[in-house]
C-alpha positions as a Python dict, from the first residue, in 0.01 Angstrom:
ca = {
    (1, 'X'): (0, 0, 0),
    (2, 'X'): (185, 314, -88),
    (3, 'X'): (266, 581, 183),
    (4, 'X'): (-16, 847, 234),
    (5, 'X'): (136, 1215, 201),
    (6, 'X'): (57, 1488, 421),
    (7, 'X'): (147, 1851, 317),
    (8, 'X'): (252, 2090, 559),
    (9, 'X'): (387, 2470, 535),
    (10, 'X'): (733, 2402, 357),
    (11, 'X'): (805, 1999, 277),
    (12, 'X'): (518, 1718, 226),
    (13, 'X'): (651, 1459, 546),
    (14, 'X'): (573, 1117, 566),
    (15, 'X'): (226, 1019, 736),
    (16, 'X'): (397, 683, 902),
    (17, 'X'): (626, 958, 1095),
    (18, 'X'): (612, 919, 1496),
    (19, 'X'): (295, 994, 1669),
    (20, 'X'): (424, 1280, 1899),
    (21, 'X'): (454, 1465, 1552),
    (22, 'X'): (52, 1412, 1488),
    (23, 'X'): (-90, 1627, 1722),
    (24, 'X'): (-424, 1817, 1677),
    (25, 'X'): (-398, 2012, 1362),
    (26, 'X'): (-759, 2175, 1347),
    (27, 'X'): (-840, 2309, 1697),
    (28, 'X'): (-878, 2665, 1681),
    (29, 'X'): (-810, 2868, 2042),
    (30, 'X'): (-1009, 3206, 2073),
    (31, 'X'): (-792, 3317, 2342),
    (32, 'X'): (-450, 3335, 2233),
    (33, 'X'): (-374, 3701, 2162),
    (34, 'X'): (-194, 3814, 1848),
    (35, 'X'): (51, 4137, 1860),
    (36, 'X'): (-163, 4458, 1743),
    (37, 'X'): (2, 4743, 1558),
    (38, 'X'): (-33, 5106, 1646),
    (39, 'X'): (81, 5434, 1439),
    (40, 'X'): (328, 5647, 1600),
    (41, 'X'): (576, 5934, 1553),
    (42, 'X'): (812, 5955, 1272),
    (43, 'X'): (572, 5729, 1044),
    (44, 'X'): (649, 5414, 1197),
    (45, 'X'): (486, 5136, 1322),
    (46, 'X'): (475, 4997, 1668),
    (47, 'X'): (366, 4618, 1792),
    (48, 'X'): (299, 4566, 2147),
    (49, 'X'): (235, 4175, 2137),
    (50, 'X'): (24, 3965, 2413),
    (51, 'X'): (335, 3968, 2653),
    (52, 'X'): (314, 4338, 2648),
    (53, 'X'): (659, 4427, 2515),
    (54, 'X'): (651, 4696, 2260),
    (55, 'X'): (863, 4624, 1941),
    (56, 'X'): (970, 4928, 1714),
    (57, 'X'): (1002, 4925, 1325),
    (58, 'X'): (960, 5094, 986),
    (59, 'X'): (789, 5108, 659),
    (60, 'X'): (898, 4752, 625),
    (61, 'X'): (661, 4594, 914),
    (62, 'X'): (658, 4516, 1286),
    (63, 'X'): (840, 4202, 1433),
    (64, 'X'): (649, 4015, 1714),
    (65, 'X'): (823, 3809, 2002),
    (66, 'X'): (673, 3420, 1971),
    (67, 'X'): (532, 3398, 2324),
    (68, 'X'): (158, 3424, 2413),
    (69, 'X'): (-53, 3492, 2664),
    (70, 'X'): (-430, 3465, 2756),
    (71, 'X'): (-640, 3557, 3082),
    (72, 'X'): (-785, 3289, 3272),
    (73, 'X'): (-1120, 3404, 3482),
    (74, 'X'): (-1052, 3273, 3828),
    (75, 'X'): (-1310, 3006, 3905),
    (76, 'X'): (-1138, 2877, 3520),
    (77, 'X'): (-901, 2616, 3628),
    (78, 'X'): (-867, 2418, 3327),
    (79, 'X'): (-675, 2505, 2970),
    (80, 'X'): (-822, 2185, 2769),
    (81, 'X'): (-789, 2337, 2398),
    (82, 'X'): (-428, 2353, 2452),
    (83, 'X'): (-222, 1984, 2373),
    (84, 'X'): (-4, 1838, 2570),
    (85, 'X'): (332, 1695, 2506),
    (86, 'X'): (344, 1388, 2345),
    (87, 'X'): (658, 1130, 2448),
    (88, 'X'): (919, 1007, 2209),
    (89, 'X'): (1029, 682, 2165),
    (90, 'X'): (1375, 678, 1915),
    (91, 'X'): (1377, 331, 1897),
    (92, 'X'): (977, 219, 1841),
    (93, 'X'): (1049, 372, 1465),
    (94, 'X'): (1408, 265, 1423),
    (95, 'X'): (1323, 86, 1043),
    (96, 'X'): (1012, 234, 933),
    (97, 'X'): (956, 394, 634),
    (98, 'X'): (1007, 735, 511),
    (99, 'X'): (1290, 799, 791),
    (100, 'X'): (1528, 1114, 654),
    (101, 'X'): (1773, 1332, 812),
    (102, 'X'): (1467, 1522, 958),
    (103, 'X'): (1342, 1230, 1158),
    (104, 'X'): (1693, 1124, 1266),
    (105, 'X'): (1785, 1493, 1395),
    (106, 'X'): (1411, 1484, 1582),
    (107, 'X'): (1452, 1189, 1709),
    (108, 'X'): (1805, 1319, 1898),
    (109, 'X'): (1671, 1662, 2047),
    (110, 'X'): (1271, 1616, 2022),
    (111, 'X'): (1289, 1507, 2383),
    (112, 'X'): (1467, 1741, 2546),
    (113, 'X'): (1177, 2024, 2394),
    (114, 'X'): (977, 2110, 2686),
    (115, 'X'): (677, 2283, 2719),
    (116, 'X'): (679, 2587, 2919),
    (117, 'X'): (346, 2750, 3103),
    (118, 'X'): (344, 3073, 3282),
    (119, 'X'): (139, 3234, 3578),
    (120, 'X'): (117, 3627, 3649),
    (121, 'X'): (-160, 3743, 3906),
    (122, 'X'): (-297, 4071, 3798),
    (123, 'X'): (-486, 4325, 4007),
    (124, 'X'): (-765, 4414, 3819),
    (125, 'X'): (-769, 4818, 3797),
    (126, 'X'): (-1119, 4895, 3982),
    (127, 'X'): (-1107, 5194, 4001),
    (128, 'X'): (-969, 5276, 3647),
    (129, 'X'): (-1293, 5089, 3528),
    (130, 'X'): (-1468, 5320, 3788),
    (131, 'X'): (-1306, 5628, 3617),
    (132, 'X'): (-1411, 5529, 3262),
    (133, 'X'): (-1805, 5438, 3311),
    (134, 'X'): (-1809, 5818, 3470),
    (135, 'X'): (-1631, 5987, 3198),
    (136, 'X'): (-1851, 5834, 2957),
    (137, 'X'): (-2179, 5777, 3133),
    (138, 'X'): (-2170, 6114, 3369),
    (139, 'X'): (-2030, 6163, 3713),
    (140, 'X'): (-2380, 6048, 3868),
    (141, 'X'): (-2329, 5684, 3798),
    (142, 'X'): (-2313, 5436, 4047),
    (143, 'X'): (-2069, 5173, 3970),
    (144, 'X'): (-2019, 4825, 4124),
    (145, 'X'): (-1710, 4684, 4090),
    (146, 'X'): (-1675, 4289, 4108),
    (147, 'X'): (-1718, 4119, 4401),
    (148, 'X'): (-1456, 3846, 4586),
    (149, 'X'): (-1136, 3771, 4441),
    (150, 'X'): (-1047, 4103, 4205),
    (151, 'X'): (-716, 3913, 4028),
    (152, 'X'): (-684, 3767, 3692),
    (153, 'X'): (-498, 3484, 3606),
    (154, 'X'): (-230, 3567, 3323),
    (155, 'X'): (-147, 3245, 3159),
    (156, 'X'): (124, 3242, 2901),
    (157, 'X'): (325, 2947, 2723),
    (158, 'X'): (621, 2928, 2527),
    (159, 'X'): (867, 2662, 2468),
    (160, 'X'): (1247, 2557, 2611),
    (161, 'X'): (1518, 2289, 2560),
    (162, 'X'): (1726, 2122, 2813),
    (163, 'X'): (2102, 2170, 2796),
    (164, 'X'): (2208, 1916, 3042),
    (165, 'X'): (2090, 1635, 3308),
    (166, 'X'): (2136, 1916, 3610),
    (167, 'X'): (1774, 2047, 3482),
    (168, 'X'): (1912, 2354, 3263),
    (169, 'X'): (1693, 2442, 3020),
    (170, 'X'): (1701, 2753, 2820),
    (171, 'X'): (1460, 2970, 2669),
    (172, 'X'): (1327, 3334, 2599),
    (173, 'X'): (1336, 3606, 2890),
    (174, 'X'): (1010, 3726, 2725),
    (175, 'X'): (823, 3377, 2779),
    (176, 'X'): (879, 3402, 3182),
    (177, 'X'): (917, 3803, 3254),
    (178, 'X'): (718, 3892, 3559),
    (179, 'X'): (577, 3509, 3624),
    (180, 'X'): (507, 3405, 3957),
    (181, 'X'): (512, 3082, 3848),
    (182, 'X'): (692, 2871, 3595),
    (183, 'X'): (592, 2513, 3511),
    (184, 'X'): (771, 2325, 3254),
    (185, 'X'): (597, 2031, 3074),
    (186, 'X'): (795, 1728, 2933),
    (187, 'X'): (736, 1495, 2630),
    (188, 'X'): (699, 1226, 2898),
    (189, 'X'): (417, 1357, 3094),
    (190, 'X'): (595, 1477, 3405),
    (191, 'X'): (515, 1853, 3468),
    (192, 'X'): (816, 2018, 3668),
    (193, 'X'): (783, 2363, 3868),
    (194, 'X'): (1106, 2575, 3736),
    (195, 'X'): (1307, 2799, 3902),
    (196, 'X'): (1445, 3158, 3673),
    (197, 'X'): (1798, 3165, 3761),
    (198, 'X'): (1908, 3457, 3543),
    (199, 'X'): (1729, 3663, 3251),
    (200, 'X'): (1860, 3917, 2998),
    (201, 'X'): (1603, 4136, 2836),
    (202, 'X'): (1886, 4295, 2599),
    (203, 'X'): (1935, 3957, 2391),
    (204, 'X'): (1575, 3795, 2542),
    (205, 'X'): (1748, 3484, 2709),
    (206, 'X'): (1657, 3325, 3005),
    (207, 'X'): (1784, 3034, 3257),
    (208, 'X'): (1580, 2765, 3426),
    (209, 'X'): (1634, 2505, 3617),
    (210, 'X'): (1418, 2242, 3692),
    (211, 'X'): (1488, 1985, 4024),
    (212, 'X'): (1431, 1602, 3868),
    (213, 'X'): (1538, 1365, 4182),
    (214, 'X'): (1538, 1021, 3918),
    (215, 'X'): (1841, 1252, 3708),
    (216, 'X'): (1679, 1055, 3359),
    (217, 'X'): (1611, 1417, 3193),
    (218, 'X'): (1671, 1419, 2836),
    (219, 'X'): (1925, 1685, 2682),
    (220, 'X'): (2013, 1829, 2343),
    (221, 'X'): (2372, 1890, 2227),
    (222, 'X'): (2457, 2208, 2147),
    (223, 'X'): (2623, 2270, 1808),
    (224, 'X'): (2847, 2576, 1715),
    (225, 'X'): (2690, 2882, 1488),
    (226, 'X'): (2981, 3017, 1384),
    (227, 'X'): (3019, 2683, 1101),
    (228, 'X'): (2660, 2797, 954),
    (229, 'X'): (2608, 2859, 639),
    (230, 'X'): (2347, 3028, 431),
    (231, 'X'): (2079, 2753, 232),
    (232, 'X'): (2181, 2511, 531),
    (233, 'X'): (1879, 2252, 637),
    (234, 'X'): (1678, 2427, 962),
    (235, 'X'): (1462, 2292, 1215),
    (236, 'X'): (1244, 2465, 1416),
    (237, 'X'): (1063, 2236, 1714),
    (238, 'X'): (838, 2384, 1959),
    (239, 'X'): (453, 2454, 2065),
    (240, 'X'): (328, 2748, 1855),
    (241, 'X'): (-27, 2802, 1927),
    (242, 'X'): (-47, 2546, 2229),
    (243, 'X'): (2, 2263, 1962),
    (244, 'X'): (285, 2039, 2158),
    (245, 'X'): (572, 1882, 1986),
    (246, 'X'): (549, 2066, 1645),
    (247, 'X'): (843, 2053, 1381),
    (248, 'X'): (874, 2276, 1101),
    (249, 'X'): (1164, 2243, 822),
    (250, 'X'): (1314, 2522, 628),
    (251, 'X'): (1649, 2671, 528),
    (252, 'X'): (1887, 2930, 683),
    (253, 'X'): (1794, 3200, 484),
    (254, 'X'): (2080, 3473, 591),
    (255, 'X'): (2317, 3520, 882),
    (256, 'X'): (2416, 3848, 1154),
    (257, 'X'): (2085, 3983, 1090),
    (258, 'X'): (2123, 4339, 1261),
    (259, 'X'): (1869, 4419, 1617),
    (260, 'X'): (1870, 4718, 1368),
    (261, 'X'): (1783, 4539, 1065),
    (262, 'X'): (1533, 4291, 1240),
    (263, 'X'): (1328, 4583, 1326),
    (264, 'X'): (1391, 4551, 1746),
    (265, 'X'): (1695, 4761, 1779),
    (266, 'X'): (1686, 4783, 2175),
    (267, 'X'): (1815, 4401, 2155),
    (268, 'X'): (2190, 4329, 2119),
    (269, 'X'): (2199, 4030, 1892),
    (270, 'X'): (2363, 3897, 1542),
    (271, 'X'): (2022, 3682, 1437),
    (272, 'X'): (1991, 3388, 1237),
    (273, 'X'): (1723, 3433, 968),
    (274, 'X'): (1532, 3120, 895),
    (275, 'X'): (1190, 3028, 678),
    (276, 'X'): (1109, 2705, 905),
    (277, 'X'): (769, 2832, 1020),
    (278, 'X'): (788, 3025, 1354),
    (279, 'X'): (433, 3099, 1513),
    (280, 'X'): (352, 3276, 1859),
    (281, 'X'): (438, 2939, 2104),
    (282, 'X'): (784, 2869, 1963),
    (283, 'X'): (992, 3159, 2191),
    (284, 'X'): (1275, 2977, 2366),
    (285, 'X'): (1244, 2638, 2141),
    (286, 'X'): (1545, 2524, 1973),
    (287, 'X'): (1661, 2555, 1613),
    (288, 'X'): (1840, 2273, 1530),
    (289, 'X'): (2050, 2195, 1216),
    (290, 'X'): (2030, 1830, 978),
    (291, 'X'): (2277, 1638, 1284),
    (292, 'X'): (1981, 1724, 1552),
    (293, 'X'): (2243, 1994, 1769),
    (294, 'X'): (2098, 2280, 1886),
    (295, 'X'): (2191, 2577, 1662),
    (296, 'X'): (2008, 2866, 1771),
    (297, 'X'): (1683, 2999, 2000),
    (298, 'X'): (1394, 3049, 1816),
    (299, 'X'): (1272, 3426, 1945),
    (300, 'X'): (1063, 3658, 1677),
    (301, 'X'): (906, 3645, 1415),
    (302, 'X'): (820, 3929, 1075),
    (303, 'X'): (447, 4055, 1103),
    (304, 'X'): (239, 4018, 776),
    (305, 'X'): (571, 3815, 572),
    (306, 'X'): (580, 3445, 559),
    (307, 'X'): (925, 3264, 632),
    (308, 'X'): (1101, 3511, 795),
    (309, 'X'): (1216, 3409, 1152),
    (310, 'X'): (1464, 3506, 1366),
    (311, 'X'): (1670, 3326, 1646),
    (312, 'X'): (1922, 3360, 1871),
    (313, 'X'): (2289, 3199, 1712),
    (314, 'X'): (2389, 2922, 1982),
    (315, 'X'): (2728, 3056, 2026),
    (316, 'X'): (2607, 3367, 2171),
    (317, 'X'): (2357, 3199, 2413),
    (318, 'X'): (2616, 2949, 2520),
    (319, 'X'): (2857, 3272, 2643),
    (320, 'X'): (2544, 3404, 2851),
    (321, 'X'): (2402, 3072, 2996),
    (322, 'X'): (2755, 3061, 3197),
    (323, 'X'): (2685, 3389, 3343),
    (324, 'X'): (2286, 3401, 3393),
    (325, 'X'): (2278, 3021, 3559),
    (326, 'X'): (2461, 3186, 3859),
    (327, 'X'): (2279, 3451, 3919),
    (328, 'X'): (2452, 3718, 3780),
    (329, 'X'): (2329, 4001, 3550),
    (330, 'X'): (2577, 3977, 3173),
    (331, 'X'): (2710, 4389, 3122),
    (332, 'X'): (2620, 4526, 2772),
    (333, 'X'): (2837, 4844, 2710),
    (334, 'X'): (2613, 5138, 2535),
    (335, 'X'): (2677, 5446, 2432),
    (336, 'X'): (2263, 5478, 2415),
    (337, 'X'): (2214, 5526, 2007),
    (338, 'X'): (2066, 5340, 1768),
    (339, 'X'): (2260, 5345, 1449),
    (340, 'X'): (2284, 5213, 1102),
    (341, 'X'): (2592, 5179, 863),
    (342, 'X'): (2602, 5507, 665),
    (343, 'X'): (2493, 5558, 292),
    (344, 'X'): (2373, 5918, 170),
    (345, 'X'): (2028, 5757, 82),
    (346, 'X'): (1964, 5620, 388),
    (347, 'X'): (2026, 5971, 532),
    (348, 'X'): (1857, 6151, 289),
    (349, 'X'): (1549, 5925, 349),
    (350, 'X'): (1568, 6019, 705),
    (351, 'X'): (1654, 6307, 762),
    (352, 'X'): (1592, 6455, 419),
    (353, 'X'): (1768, 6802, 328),
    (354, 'X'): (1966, 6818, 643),
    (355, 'X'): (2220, 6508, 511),
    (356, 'X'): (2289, 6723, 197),
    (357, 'X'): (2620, 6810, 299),
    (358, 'X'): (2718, 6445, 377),
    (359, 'X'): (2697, 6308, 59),
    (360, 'X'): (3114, 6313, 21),
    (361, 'X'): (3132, 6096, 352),
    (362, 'X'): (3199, 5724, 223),
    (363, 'X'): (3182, 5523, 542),
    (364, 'X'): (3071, 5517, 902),
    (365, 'X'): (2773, 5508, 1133),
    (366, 'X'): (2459, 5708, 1099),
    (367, 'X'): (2343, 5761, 1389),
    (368, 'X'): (1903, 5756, 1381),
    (369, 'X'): (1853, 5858, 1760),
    (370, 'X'): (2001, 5905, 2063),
    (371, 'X'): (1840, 5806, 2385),
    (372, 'X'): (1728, 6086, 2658),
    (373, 'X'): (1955, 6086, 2957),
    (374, 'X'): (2195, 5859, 2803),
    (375, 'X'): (2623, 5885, 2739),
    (376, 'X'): (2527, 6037, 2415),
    (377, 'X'): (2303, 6289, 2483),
    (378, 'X'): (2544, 6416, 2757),
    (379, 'X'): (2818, 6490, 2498),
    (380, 'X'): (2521, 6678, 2276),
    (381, 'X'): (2540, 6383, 1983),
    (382, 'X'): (2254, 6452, 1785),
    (383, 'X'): (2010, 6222, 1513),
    (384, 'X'): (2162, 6265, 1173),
    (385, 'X'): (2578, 6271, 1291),
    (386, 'X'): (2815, 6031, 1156),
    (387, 'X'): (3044, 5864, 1411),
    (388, 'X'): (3344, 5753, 1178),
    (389, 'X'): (3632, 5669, 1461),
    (390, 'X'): (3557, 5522, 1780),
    (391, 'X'): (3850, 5518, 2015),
    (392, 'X'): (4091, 5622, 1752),
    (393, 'X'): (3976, 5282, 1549),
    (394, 'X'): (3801, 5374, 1196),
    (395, 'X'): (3441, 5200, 1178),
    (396, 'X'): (3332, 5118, 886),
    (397, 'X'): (2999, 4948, 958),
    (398, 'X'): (2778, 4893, 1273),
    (399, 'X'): (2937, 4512, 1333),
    (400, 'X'): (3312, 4642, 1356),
    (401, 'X'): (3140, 4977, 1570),
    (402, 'X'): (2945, 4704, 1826),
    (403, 'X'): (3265, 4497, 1748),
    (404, 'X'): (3494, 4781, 1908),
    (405, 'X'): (3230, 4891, 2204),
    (406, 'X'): (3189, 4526, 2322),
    (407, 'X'): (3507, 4496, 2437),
    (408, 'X'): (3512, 4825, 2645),
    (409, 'X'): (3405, 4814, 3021),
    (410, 'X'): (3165, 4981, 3201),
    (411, 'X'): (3269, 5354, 3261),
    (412, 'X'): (3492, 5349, 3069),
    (413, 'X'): (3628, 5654, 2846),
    (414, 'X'): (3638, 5639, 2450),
    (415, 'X'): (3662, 5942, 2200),
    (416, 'X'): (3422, 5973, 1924),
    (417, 'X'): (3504, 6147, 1571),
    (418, 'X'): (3189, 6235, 1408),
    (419, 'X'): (3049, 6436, 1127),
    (420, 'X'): (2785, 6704, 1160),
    (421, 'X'): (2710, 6859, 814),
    (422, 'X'): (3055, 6966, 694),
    (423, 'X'): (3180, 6998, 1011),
    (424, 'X'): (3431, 6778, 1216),
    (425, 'X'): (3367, 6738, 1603),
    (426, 'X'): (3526, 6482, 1857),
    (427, 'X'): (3368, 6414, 2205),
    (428, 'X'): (3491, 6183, 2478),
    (429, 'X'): (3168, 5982, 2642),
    (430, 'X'): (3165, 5764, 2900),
    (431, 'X'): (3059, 5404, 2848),
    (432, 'X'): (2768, 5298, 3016),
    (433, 'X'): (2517, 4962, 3065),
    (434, 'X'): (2281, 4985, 2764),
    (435, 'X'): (1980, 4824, 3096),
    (436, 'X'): (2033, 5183, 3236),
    (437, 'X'): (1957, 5355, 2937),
    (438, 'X'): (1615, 5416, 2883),
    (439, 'X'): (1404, 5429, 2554),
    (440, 'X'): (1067, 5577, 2596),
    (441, 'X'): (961, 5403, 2228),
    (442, 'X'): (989, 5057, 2412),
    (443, 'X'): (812, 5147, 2752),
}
């Protein structure tokens, strides 16, 4: 009888594939909360998605973080439309037909995928409501607030992969920011309560750790990012939408995608681009390449495009999960601007007849704003300059400009060259932690 195939978003997969992959395809949820986008200055667009962080981007569209959340009415207790993990048993398909690389590299990390489930109590604002029915109904209106318990249940869920048999697992910082309770969901059945050792908003990484007293938990091996290379297989395994245990297949599509060019420039991170399909659910799952090692951390996703994900290179997580697991916070030296590499249209598209007299520049860093109360804006660097030493070291781009600040400490003193017009000026700022630095667009 010949095999039965089953389409899916980007490769037709074998039917006879293993069980865990089958889940429920055709529930709908009507309380999982997409991102909504919102006009603001300077002809942009802004996304605040269902976690409530606010994302910032152009003409070219927003870029939502893969978590979600939904409210849960107290006397609610159960969250049926959402499947569970399903177990997986390597061996029980060892044979079968239709096995590929895709089955073999699930088979090694599909496992150690965990399903991760948030809880964040939230007053309900009473007297807000109070406020509103009198400024539309009249101040004479008598208003009765709900009775008993006056919290609502924030329930959120994401996705996370464990590292190693001490009960690491890794994710998104956006997936468990402001929980007050994390509960992490195995392919197995057992449900484990998580502790958040460490989280960094700045490149949206997190550290768990679970407590498992048998010391049986599965793990995935890492791999190394820096050996990618563009048109390379991709994996993508998570729960996007609540729908455990899902794998998607695509390609890397390109490499040291830009915060700035991603659309969230408040992050500090080189992303990988991928087409596997990336849905709100799949934060803080793994993106694993054709050997089944763990090759990134799936985090965002384009709004309104199809194929265009983003996650976190391995390599870069790796360097922060030594620092986060213990408790400490990782240091990311800012100067508080966000910047682009510098061509005359570029400039000319943003700041129009002001970059007139910039058009012999050949090289540097445009700088598109500088945050309020920041190093910057101390030494009066304004929107529209272009910073073309930085410590005495020419920058050509914005990787060799991060390339040069990331090795600087905190407090520390660098000089800046820049171009204002046809002018030349040079400033000395002080280096300082890019968490202090506050930017009003992403409040």
């Amino acid at each position: 009888m010949p095999r039965r195939q089953v389409p899916t978003s980007n490769a037709f997969v074998d039917a006879e594939r293993p069980a865990w992959l089958n889940g429920p395809t055709s529930r709908r949820s009507h309380v999982i909360t997409h991102g909504t986008t919102f006009p603001t200055v300077d002809k942009q667009v802004r996304l605040r998605n269902a976690s409530h962080e606010v994302l910032e981007q152009g003409a070219s569209g927003a870029v939502q973080l893969c978590s979600a959340t939904y409210a849960v009415p107290p006397s609610y207790q159960g969250v049926g439309h959402l499947s569970k993990p399903k177990a997986v048993d390597v061996n029980a398909y060892k044979g079968t037909r239709g096995r590929n690389f895709v089955t073999e590299a699930v088979g090694k990390v599909g496992s150690a995928v965990v399903k991760i489930d948030t809880t964040r109590k939230v007053k309900l604002d009473v007297e807000g409501l109070e406020h509103l029915f009198k400024f539309f109904l009249g101040p004479d209106i008598r208003f009765k607030g709900p009775e008993g318990d006056q919290h609502e249940n924030i329930k959120g869920f994401g996705s996370g992969v464990i590292i190693n048999q001490s009960g690491i697992i890794v994710t998104n910082a956006h997936v468990v920011a402001k929980a007050d309770k994390v509960v992490c969901t195995l392919t197995d059945g057992r449900q484990l309560t998580a502790k958040v050792l460490g989280a960094d908003e700045i490149i949206d990484l997190a550290v768990l750790k679970v407590d498992c007293k048998t010391h049986d938990l599965p793990c995935a091996e890492l791999g190394d990012s820096s050996q990618l290379l563009v048109g390379a297989w991709a994996i993508a395994i998570g729960n996007p939408l609540g729908l455990s245990s899902t794998v998607t297949l695509g390609i890397i599509s390109s490499l040291a995608r830009s915060a700035m060019e991603v659309g969230i420039p408040d992050k500090r991170v080189d992303y990988i681009q991928t087409d596997a399909a990336i849905n709100p659910g799949n934060s803080g799952g793994p993106l694993v390449d054709e050997y089944g090692k763990v090759i990134g951390i799936n985090t965002a996703i384009r709004v309104g495009a199809t194929g265009i994900g983003f996650a976190i290179p391995i390599n870069l997580c790796r360097q922060a999960i030594q620092t986060l697991q213990k408790g400490r916070c990782l240091q990311h030296p800012s100067i508080g601007i966000h910047m682009a590499t510098f061509n005359p249209d570029l400039a000319v598209n943003l700041f129009g007849g002001k970059a007139k007299d910039v058009r012999d520049v050949r090289e540097g860093i445009l700088v598109v704003k500088v945050l309020e109360k920041s190093p910057s804006a101390a030494v009066g660097l304004k929107a529209g300059d272009i910073i073309q030493t930085f410590d005495g070291k020419r920058v050509t781009d914005t990787e060799t400009f991060l390339t040069s600040l990331s090795k600087c400490t905190i407090g520390q003193k660098v000089t800046l060259r820049y171009r204002r017009g046809k002018d030349l000026h040079q400033a000395q700022v002080q280096v300082g932690d890019a968490k202090s630095q506050v930017d009003v667009a992403f409040q």
